[in-house]
N, C-alpha and C positions, 0 to 999 in steps of 0.2 A: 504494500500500500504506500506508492510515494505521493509525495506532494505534485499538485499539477502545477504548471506554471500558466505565466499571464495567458499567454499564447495556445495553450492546449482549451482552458478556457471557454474561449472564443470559439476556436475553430472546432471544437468537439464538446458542443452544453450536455449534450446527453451523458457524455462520457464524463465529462464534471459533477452532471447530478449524480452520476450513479456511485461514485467518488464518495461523493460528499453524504449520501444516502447510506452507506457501507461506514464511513468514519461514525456518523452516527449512532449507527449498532453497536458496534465498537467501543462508542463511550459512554454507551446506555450499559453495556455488557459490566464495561469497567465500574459506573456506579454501582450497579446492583453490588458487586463484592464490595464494595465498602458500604453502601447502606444494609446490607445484610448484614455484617457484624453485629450490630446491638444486637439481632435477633439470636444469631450464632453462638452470642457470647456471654448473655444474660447471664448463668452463673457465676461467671469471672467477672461478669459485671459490680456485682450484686457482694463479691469479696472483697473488690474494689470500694463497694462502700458508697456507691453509686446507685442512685435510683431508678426505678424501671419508667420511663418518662419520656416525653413528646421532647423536653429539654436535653435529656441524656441522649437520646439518640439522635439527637440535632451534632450535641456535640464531638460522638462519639464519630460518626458518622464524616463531621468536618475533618476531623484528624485522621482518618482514612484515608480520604480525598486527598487531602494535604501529601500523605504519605507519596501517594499513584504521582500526585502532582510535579513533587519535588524532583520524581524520576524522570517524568514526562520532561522537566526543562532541558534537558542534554537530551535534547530529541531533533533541536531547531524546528522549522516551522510545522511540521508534523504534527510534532508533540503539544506545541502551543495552538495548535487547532483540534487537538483531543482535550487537553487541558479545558478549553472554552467548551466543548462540548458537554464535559463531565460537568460543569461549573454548571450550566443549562439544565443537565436533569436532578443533580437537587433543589434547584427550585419551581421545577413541575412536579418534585417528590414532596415536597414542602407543602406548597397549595392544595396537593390530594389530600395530604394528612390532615392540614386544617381544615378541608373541607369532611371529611369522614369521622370527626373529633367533633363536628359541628359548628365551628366557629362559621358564621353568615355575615359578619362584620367586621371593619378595621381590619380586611386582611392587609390590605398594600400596607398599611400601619406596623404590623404586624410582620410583614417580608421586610418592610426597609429595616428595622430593628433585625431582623436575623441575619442582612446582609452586611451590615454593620457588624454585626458578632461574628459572620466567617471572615471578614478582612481581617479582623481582629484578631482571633484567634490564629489565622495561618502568617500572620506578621511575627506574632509571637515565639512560634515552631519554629519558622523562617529562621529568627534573632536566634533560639534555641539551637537549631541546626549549627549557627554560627559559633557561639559563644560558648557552649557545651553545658554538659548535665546540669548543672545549678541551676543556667536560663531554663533550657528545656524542662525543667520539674517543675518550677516557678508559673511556665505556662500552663503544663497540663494542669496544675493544681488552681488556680486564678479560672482555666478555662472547664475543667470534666467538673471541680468541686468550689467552683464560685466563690474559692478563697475562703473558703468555711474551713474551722479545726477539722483538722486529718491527721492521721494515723502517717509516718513518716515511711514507713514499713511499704505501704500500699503505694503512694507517690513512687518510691524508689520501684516499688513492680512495674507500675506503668511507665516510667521511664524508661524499665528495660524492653518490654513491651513494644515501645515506638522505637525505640534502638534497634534491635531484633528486626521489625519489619522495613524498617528504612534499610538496613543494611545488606537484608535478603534483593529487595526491589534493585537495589544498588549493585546486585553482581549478576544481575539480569540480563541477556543479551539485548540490542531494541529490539527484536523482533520478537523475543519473548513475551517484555511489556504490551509489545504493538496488539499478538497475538492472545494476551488476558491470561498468561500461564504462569501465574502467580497466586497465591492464596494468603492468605493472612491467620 
């Protein structure tokens, strides 16, 4: 799956949409495994000290993403057009939820708040990434447990946690990534 250029474009729309139709899948494929965790993972959740919630799996969920994301950037324009894609289906996984949760109101209210919490949150992982374990626990702990008393024990799991899966994604071939042959 390469990227098309200007020119292919033009001269072959078909061939672009079907392109573009295929990256699609691709990064609906790749969402599902990361919004699948909360479900996957509820009891580890739940040791975590985390609650079983619309909120925990927002968050839970962003730091997945985050995870596939971080990969996806050593991808060049490929990967930064999976990346927006992915970014795309959790907020038509979002507005399903609040629609099935029953919220009828304030949703745009409602998104722009949660859009604000993923920049926020993957800024943070980002810094983490950068700056090592102290930032990265800082955020998961500010972002899974709202900066509420915690168990130091359990932070340090989830630290290893995201260490663990960033570093698995990290020795991935691209066409691995490209291909979803990844698990968490």
């Amino acid at each position: 799956m390469e990227y098309p250029d200007h020119v292919s474009k033009i001269m072959d729309p078909v061939g672009y949409v079907k392109w573009k139709m295929l990256l699609i899948d691709v990064a609906r494929e790749s969402y599902e495994k990361c919004s699948f965790q909360f479900e996957n993972k509820k009891p580890q959740l739940q040791e975590w000290g985390l609650d079983l919630n619309f909120q925990t799996w927002f968050n839970f969920t962003v730091l997945h993403v985050w995870l596939v994301s971080s990969r996806l950037r050593t991808e060049g324009k490929l990967g930064h057009e999976l990346q927006q894609e992915i970014f795309n289906h959790i907020w038509l996984d979002v507005e399903i939820k609040l629609h099935q949760a029953g919220v009828k109101t304030r949703i745009n209210k409602i998104t722009d708040n949660l859009i604000g919490s993923y920049y926020g949150q993957t800024l943070a992982y980002d810094e983490g990434l950068k700056k090592g374990k102290p930032v990265l626990a800082s955020a998961l702990w500010r972002n899974l447990y709202a900066a509420q008393q915690m168990d130091l024990v359990k932070i340090k799991s989830m630290v290893e946690y995201t260490e663990a899966h960033l570093e698995m994604l990290n020795k991935l071939e691209p066409v691995q990534v490209l291909n979803r042959e990844f698990t968490f």
